[in-house]
PQR file with spaces between the fields and no chain letter, atoms N, CA, C, O and H, PARSE charges and radii, in Angstrom:
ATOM       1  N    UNK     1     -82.279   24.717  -18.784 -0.4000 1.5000
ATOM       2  CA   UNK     1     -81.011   24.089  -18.521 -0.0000 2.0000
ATOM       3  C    UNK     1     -81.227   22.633  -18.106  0.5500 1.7000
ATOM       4  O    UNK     1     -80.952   21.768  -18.939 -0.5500 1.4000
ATOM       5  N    UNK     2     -81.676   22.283  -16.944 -0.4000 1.5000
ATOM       6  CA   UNK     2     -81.951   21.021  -16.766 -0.0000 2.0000
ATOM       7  C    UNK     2     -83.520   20.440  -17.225  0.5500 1.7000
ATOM       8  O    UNK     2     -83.807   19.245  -17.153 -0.5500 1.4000
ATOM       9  H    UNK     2     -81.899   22.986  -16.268  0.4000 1.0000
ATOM      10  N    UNK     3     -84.524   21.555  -17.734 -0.4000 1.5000
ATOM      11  CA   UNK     3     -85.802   20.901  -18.349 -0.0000 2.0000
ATOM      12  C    UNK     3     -85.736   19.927  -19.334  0.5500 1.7000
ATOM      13  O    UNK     3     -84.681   19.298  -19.421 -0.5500 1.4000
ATOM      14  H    UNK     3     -84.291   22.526  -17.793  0.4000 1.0000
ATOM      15  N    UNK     4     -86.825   19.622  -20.242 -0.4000 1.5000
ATOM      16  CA   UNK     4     -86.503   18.858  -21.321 -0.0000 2.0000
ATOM      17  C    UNK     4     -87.152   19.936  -22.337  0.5500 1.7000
ATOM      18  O    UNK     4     -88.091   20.698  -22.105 -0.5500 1.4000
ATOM      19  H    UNK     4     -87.681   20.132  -20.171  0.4000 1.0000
ATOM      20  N    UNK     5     -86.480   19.809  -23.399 -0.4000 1.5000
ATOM      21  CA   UNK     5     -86.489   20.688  -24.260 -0.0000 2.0000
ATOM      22  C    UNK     5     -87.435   20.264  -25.645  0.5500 1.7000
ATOM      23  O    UNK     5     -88.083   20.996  -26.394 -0.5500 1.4000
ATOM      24  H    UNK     5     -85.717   19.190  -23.587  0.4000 1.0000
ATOM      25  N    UNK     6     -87.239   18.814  -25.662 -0.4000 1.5000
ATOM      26  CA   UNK     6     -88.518   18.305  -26.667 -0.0000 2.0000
ATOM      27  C    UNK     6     -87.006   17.654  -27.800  0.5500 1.7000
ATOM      28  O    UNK     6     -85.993   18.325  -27.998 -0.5500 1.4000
ATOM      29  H    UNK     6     -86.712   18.220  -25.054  0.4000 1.0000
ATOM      30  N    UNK     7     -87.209   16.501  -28.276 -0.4000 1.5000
ATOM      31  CA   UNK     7     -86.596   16.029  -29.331 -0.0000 2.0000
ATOM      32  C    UNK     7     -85.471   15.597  -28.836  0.5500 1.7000
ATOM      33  O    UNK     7     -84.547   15.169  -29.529 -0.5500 1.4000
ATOM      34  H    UNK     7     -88.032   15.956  -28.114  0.4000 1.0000
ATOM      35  N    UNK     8     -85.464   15.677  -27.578 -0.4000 1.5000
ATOM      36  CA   UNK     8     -83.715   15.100  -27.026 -0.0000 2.0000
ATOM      37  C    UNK     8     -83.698   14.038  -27.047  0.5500 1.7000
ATOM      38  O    UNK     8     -84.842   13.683  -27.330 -0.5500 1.4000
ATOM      39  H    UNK     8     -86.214   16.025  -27.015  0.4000 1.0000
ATOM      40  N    UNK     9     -82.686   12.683  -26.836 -0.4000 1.5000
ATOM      41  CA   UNK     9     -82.770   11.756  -26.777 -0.0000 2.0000
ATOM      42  C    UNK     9     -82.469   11.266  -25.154  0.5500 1.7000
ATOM      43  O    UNK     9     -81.840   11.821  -24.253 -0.5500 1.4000
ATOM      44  H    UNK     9     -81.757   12.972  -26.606  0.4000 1.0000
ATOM      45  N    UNK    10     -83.130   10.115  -25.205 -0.4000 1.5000
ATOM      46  CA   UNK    10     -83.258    9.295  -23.878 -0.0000 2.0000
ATOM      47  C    UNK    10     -82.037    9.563  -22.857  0.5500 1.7000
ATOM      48  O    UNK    10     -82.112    9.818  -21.655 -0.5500 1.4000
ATOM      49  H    UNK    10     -83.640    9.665  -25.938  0.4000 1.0000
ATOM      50  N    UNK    11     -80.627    9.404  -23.855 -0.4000 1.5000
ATOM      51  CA   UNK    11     -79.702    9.791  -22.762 -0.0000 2.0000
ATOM      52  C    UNK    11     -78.961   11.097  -22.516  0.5500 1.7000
ATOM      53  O    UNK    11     -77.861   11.245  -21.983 -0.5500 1.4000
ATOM      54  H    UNK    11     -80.566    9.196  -24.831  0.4000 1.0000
ATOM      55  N    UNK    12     -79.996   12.246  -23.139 -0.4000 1.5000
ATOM      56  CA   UNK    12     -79.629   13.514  -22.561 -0.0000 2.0000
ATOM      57  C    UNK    12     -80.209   14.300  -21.414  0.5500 1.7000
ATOM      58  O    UNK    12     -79.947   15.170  -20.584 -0.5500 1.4000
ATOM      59  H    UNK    12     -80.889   12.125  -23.573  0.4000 1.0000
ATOM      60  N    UNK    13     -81.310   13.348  -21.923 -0.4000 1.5000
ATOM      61  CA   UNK    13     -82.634   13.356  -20.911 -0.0000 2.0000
ATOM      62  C    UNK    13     -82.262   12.921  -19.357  0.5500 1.7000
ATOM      63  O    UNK    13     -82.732   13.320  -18.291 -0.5500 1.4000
ATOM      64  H    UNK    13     -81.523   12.641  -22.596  0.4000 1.0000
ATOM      65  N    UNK    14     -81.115   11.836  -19.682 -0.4000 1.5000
ATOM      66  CA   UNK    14     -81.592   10.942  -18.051 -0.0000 2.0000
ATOM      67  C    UNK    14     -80.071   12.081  -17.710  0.5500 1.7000
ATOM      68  O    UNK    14     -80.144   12.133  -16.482 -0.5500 1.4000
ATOM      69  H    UNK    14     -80.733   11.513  -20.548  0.4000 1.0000
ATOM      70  N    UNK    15     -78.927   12.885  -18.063 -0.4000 1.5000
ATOM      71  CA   UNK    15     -78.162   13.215  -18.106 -0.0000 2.0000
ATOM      72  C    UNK    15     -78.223   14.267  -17.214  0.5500 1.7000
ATOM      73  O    UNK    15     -77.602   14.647  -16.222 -0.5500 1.4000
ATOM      74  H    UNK    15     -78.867   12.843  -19.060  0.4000 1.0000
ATOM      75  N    UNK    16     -79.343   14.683  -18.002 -0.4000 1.5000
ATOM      76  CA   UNK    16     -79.702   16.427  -17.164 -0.0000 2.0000
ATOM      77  C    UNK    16     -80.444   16.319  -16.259  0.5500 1.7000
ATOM      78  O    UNK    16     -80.530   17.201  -15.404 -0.5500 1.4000
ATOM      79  H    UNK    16     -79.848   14.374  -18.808  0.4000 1.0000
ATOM      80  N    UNK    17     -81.258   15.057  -16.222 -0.4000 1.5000
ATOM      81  CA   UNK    17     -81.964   14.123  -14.148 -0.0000 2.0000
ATOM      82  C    UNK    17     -80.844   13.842  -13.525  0.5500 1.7000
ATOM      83  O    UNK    17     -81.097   13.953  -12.325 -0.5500 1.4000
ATOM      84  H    UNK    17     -81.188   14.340  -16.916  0.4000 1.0000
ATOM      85  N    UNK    18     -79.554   13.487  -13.695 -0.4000 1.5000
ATOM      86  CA   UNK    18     -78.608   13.083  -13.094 -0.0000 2.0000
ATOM      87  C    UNK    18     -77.780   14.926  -12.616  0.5500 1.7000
ATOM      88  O    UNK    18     -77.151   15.175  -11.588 -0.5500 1.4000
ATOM      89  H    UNK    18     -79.348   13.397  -14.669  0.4000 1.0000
ATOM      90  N    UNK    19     -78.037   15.708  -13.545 -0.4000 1.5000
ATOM      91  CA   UNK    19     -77.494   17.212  -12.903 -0.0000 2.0000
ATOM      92  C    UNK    19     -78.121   17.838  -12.146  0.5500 1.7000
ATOM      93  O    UNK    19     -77.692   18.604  -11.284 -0.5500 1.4000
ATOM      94  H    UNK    19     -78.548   15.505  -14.381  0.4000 1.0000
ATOM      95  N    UNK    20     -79.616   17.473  -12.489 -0.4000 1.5000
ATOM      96  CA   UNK    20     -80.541   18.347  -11.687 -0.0000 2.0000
ATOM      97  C    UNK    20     -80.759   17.548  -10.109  0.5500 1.7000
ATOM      98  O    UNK    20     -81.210   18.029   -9.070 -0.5500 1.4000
ATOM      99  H    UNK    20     -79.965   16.850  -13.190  0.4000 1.0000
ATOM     100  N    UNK    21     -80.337   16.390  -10.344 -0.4000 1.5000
ATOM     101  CA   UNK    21     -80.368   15.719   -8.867 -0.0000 2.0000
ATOM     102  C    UNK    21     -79.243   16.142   -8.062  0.5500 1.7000
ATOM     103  O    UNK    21     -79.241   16.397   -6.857 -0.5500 1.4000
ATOM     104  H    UNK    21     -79.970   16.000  -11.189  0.4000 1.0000
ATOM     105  N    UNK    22     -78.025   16.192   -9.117 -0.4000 1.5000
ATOM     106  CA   UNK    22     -76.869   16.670   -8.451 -0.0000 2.0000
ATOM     107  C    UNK    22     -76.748   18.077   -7.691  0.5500 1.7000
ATOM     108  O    UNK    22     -76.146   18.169   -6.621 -0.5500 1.4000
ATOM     109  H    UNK    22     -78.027   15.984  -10.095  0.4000 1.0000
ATOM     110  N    UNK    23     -77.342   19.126   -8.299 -0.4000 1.5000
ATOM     111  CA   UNK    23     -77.908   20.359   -8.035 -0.0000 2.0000
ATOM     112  C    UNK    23     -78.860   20.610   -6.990  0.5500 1.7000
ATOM     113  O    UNK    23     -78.971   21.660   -6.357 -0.5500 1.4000
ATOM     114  H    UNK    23     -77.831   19.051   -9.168  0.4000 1.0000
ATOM     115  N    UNK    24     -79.658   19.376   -6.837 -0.4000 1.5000
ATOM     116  CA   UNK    24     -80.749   19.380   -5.517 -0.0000 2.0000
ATOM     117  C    UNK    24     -80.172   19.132   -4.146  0.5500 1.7000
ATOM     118  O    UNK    24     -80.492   19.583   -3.046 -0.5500 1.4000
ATOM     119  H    UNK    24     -79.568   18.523   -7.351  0.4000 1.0000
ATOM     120  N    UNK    25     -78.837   17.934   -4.680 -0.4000 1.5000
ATOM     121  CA   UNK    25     -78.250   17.431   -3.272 -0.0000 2.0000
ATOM     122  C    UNK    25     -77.148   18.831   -2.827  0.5500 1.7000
ATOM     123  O    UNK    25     -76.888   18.963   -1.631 -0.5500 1.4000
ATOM     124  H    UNK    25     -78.578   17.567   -5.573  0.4000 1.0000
ATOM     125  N    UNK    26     -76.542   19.830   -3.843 -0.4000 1.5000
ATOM     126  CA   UNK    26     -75.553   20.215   -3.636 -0.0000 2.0000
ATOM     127  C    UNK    26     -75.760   21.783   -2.786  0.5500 1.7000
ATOM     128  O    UNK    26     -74.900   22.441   -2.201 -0.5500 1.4000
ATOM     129  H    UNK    26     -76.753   19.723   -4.815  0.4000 1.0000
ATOM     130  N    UNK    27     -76.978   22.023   -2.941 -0.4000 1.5000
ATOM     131  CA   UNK    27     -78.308   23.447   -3.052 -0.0000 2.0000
ATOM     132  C    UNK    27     -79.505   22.440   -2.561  0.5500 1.7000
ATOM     133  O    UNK    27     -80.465   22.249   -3.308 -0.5500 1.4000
ATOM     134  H    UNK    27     -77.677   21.488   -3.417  0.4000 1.0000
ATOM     135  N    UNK    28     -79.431   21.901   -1.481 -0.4000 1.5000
ATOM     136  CA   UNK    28     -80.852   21.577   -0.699 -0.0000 2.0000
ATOM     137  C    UNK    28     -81.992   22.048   -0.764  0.5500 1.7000
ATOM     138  O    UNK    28     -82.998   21.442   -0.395 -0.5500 1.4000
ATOM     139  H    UNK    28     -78.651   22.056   -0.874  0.4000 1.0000
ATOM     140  N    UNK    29     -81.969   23.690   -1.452 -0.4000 1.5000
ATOM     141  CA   UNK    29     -82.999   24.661   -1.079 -0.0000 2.0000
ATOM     142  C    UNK    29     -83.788   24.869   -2.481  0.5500 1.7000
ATOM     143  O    UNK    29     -84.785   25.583   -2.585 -0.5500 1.4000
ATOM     144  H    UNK    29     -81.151   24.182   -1.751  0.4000 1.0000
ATOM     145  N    UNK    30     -83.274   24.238   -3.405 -0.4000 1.5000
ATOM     146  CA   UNK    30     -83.365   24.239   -4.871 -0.0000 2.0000
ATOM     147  C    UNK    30     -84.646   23.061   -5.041  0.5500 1.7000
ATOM     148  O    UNK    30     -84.342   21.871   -5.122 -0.5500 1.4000
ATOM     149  H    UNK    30     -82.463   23.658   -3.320  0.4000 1.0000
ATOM     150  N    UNK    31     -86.047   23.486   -5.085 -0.4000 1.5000
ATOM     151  CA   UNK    31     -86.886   22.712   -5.467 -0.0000 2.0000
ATOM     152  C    UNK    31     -86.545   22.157   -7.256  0.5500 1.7000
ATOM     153  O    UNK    31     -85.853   22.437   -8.234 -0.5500 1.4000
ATOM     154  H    UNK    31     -86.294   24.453   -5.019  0.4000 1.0000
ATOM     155  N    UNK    32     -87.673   21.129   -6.740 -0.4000 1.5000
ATOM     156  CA   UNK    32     -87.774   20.514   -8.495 -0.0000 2.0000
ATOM     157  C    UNK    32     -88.434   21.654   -8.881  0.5500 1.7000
ATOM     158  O    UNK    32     -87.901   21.785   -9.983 -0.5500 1.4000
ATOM     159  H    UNK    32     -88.236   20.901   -5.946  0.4000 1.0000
ATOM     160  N    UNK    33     -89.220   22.607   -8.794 -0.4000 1.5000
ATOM     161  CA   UNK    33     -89.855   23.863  -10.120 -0.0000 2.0000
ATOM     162  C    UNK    33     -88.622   24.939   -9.749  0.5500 1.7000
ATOM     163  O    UNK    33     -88.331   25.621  -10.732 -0.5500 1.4000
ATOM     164  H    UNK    33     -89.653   22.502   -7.899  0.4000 1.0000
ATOM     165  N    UNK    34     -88.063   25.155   -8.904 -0.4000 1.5000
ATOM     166  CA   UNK    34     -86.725   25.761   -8.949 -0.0000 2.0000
ATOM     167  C    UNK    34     -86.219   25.488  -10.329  0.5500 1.7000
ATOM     168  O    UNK    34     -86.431   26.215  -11.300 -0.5500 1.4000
ATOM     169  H    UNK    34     -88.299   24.601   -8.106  0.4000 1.0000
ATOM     170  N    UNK    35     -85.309   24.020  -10.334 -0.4000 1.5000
ATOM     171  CA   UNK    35     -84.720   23.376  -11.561 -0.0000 2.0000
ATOM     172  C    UNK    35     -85.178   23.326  -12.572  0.5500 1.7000
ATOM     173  O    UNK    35     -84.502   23.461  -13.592 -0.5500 1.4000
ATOM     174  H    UNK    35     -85.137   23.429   -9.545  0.4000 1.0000
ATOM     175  N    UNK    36     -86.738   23.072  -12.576 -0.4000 1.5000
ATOM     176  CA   UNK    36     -87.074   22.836  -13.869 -0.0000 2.0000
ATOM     177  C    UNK    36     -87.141   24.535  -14.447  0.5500 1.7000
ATOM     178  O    UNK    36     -87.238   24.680  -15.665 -0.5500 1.4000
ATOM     179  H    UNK    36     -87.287   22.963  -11.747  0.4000 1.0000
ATOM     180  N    UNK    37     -87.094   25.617  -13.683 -0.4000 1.5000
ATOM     181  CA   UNK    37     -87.355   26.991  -14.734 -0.0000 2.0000
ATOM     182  C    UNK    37     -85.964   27.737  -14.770  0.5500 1.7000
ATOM     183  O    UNK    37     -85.978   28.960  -14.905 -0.5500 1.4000
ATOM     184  H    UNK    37     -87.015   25.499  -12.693  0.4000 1.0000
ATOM     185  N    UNK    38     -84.854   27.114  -14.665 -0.4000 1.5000
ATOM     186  CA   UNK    38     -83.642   27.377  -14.614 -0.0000 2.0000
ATOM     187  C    UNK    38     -83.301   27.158  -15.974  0.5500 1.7000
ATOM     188  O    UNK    38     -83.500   26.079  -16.532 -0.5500 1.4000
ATOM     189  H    UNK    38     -84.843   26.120  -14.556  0.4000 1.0000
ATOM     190  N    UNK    39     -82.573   28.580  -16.765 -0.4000 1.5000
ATOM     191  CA   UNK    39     -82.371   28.497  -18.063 -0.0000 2.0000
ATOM     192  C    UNK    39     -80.916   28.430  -18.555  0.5500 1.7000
ATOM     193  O    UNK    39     -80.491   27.930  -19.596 -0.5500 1.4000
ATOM     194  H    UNK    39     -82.412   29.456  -16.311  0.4000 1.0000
ATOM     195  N    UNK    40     -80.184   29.113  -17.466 -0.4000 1.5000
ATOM     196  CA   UNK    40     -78.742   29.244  -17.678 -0.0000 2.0000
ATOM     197  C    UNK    40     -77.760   29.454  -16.236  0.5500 1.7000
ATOM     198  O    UNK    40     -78.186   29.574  -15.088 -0.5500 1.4000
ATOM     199  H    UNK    40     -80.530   29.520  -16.620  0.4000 1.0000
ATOM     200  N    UNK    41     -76.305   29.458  -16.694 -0.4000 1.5000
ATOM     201  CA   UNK    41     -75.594   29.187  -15.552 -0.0000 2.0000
ATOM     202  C    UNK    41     -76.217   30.670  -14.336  0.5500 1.7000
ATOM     203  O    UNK    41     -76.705   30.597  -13.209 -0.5500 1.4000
ATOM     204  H    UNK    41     -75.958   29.361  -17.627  0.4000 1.0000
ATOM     205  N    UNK    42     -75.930   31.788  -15.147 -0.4000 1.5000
ATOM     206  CA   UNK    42     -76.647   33.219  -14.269 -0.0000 2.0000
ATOM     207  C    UNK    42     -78.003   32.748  -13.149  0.5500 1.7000
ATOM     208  O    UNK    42     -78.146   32.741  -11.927 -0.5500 1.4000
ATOM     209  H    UNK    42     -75.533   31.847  -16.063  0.4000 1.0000
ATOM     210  N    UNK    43     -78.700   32.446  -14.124 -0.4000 1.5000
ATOM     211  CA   UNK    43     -80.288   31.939  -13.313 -0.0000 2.0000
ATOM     212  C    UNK    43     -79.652   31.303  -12.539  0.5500 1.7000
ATOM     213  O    UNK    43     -80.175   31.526  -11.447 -0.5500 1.4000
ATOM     214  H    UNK    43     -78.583   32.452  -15.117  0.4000 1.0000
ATOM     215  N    UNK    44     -78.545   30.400  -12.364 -0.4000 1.5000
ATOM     216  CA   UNK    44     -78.537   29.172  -11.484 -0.0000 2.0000
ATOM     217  C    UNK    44     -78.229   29.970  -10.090  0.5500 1.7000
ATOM     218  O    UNK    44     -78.901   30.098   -9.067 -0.5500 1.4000
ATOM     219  H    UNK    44     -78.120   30.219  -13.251  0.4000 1.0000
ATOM     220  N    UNK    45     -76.669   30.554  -10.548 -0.4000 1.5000
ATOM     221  CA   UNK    45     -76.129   31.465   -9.410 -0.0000 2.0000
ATOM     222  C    UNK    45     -76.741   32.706   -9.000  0.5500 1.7000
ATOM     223  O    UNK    45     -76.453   33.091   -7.867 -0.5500 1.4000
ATOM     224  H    UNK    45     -76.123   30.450  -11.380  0.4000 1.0000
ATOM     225  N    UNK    46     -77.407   33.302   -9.587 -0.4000 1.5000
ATOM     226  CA   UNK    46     -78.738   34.257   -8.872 -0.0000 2.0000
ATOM     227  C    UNK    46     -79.829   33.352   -7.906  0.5500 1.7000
ATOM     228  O    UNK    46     -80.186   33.962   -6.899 -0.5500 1.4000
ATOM     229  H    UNK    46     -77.641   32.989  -10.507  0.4000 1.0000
ATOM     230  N    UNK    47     -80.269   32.307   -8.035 -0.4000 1.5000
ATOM     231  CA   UNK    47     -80.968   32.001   -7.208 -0.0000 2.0000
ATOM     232  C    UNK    47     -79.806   31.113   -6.116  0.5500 1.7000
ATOM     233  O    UNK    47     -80.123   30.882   -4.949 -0.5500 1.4000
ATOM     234  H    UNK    47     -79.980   31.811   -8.854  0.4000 1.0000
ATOM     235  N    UNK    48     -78.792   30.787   -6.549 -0.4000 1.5000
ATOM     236  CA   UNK    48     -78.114   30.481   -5.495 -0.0000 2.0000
ATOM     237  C    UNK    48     -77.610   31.423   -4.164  0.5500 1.7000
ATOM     238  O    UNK    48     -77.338   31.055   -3.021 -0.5500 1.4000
ATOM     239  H    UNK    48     -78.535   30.975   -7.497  0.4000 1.0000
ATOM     240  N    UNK    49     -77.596   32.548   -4.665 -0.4000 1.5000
ATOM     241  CA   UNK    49     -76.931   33.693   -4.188 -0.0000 2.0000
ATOM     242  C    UNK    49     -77.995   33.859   -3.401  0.5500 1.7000
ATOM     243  O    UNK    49     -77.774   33.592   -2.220 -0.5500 1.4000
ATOM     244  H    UNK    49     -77.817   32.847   -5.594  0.4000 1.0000
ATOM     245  N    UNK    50     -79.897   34.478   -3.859 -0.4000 1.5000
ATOM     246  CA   UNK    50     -80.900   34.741   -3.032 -0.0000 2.0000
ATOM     247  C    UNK    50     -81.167   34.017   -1.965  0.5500 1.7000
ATOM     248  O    UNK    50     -81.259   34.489   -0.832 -0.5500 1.4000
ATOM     249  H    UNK    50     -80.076   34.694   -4.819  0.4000 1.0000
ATOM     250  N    UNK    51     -81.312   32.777   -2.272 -0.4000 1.5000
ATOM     251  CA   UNK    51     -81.692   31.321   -1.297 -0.0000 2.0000
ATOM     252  C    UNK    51     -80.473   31.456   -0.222  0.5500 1.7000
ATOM     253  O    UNK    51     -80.747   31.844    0.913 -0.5500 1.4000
ATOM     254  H    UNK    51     -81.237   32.394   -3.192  0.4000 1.0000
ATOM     255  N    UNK    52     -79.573   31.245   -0.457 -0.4000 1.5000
ATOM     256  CA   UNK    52     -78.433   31.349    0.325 -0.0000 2.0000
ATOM     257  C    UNK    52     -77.894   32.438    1.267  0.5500 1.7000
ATOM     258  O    UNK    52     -77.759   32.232    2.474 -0.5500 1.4000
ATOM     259  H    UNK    52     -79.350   30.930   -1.379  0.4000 1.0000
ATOM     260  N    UNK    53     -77.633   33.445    0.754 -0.4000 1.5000
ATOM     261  CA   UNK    53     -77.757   34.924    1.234 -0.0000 2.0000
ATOM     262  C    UNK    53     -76.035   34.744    1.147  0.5500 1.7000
ATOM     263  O    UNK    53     -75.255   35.064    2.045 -0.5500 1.4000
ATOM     264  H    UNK    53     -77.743   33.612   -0.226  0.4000 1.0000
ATOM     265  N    UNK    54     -75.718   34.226   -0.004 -0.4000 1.5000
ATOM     266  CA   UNK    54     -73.920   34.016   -0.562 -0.0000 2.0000
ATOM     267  C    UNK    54     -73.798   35.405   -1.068  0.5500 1.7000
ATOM     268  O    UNK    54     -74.733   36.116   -1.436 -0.5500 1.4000
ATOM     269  H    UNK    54     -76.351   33.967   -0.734  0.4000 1.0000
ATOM     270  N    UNK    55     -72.702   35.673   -1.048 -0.4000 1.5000
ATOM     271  CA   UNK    55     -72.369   37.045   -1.718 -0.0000 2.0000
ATOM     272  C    UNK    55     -72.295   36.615   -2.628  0.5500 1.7000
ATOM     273  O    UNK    55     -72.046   35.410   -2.669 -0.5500 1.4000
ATOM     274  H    UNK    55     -71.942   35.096   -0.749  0.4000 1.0000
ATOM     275  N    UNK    56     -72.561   37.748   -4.489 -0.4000 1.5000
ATOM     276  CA   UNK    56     -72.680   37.150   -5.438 -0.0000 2.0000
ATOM     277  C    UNK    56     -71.345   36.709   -6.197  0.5500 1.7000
ATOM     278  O    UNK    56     -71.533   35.868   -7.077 -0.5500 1.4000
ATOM     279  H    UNK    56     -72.764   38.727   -4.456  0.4000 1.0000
ATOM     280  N    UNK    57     -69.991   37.147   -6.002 -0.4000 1.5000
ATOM     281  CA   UNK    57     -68.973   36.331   -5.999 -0.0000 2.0000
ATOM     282  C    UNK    57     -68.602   35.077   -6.161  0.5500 1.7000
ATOM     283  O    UNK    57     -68.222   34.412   -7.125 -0.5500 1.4000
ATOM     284  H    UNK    57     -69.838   37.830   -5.288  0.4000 1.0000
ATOM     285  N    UNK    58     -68.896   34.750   -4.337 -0.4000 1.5000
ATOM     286  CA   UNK    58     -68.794   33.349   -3.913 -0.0000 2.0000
ATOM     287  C    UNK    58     -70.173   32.558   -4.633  0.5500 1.7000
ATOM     288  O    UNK    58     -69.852   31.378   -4.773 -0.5500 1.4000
ATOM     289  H    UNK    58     -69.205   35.291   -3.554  0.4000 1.0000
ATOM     290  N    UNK    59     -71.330   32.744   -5.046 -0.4000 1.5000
ATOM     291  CA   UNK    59     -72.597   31.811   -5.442 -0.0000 2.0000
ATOM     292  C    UNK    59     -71.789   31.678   -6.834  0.5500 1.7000
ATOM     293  O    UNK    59     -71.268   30.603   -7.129 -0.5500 1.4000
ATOM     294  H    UNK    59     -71.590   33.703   -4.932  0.4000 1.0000
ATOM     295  N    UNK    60     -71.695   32.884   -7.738 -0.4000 1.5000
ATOM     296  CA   UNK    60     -70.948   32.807   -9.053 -0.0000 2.0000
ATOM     297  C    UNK    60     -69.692   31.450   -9.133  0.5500 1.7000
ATOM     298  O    UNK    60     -69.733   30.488   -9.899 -0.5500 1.4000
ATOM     299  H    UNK    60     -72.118   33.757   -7.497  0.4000 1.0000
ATOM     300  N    UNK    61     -68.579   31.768   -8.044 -0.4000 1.5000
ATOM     301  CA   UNK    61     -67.869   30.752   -8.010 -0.0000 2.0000
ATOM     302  C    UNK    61     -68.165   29.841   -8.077  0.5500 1.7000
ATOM     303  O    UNK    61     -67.590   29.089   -8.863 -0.5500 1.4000
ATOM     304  H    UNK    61     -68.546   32.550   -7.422  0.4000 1.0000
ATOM     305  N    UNK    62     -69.129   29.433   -7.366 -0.4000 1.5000
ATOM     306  CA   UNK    62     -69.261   27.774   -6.659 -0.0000 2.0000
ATOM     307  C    UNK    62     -70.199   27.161   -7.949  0.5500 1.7000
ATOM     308  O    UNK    62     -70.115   26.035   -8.440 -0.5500 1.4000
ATOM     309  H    UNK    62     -69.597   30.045   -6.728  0.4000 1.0000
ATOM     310  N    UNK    63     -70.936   28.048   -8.258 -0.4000 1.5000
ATOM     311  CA   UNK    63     -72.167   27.481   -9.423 -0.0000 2.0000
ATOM     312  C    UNK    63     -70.912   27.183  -10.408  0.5500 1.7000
ATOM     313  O    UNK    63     -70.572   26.034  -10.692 -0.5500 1.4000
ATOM     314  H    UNK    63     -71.004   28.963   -7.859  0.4000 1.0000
ATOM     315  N    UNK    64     -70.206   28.439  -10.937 -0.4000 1.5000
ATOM     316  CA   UNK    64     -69.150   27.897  -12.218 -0.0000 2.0000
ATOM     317  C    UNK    64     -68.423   26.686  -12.237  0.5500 1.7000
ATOM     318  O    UNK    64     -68.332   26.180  -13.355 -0.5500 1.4000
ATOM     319  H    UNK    64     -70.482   29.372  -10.706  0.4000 1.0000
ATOM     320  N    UNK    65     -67.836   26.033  -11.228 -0.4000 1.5000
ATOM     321  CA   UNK    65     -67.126   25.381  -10.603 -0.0000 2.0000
ATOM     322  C    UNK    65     -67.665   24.052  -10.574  0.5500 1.7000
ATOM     323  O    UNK    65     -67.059   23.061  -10.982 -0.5500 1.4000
ATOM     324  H    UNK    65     -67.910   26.444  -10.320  0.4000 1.0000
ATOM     325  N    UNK    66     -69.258   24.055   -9.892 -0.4000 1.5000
ATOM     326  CA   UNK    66     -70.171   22.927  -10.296 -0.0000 2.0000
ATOM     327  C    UNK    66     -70.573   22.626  -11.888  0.5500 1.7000
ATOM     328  O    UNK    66     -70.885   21.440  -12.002 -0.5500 1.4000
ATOM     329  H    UNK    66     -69.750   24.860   -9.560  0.4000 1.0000
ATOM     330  N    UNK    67     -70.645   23.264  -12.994 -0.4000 1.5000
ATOM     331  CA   UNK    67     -71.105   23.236  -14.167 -0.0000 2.0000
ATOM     332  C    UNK    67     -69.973   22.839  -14.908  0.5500 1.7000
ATOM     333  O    UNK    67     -70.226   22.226  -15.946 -0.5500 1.4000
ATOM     334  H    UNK    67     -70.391   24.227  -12.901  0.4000 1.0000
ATOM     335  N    UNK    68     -68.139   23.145  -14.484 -0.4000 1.5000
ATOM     336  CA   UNK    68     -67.657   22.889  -15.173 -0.0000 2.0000
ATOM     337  C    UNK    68     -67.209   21.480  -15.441  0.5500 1.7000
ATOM     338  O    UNK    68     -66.892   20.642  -14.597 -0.5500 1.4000
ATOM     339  H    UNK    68     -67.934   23.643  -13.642  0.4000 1.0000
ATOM     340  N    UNK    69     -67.235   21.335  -16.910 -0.4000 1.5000
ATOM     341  CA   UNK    69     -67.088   19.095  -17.691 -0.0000 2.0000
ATOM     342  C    UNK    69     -68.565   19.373  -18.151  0.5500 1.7000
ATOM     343  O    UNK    69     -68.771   19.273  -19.361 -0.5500 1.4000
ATOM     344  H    UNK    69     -67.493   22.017  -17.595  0.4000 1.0000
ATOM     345  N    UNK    70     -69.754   19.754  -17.231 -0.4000 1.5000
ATOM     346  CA   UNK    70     -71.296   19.549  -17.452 -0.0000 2.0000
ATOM     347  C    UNK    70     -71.772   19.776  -19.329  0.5500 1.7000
ATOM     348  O    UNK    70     -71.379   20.750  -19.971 -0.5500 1.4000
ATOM     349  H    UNK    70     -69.587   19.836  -16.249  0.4000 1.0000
ATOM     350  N    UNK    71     -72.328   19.078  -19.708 -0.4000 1.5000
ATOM     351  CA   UNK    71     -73.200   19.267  -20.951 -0.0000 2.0000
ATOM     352  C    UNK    71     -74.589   19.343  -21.270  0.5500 1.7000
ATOM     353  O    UNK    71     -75.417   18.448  -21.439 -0.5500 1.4000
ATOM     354  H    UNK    71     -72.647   18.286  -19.187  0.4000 1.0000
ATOM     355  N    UNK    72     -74.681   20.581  -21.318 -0.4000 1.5000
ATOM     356  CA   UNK    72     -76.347   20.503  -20.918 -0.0000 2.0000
ATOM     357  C    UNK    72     -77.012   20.955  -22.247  0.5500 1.7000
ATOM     358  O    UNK    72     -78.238   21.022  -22.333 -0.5500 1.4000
ATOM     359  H    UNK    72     -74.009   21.308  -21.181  0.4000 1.0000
């Protein structure tokens, strides 16, 4: 999701550094190898939910909520 995938261009690249930063400030607990092995919105809100100790509801919410406009 926020890795680089190979063949992208420069500004999808700096796009998904600008989400994954956004994601670091928003989820403090979310290392950079956190982000970088994050594949989809689920992965996101499962580890949001663990790290957090959010019920999986509320992590589901808040992750959907953050992703939505996002183009990844």
């Amino acid at each position: 999701m926020f890795g680089y995938r190979g063949g992208e261009s420069d500004e999808i690249v700096a796009r998904k550094r600008g989400y994954m930063a956004d994601a670091q400030q928003r989820w403090p607990f979310l290392t950079r190898f956190d982000v970088t092995t994050i594949h989809n919105e689920q992965q996101l809100a499962t580890m949001v939910r663990d790290r957090s100790g959010r019920p999986k509801a509320d992590a589901d919410a808040d992750v959907h909520a953050w992703m939505e406009g996002k183009l990844f």
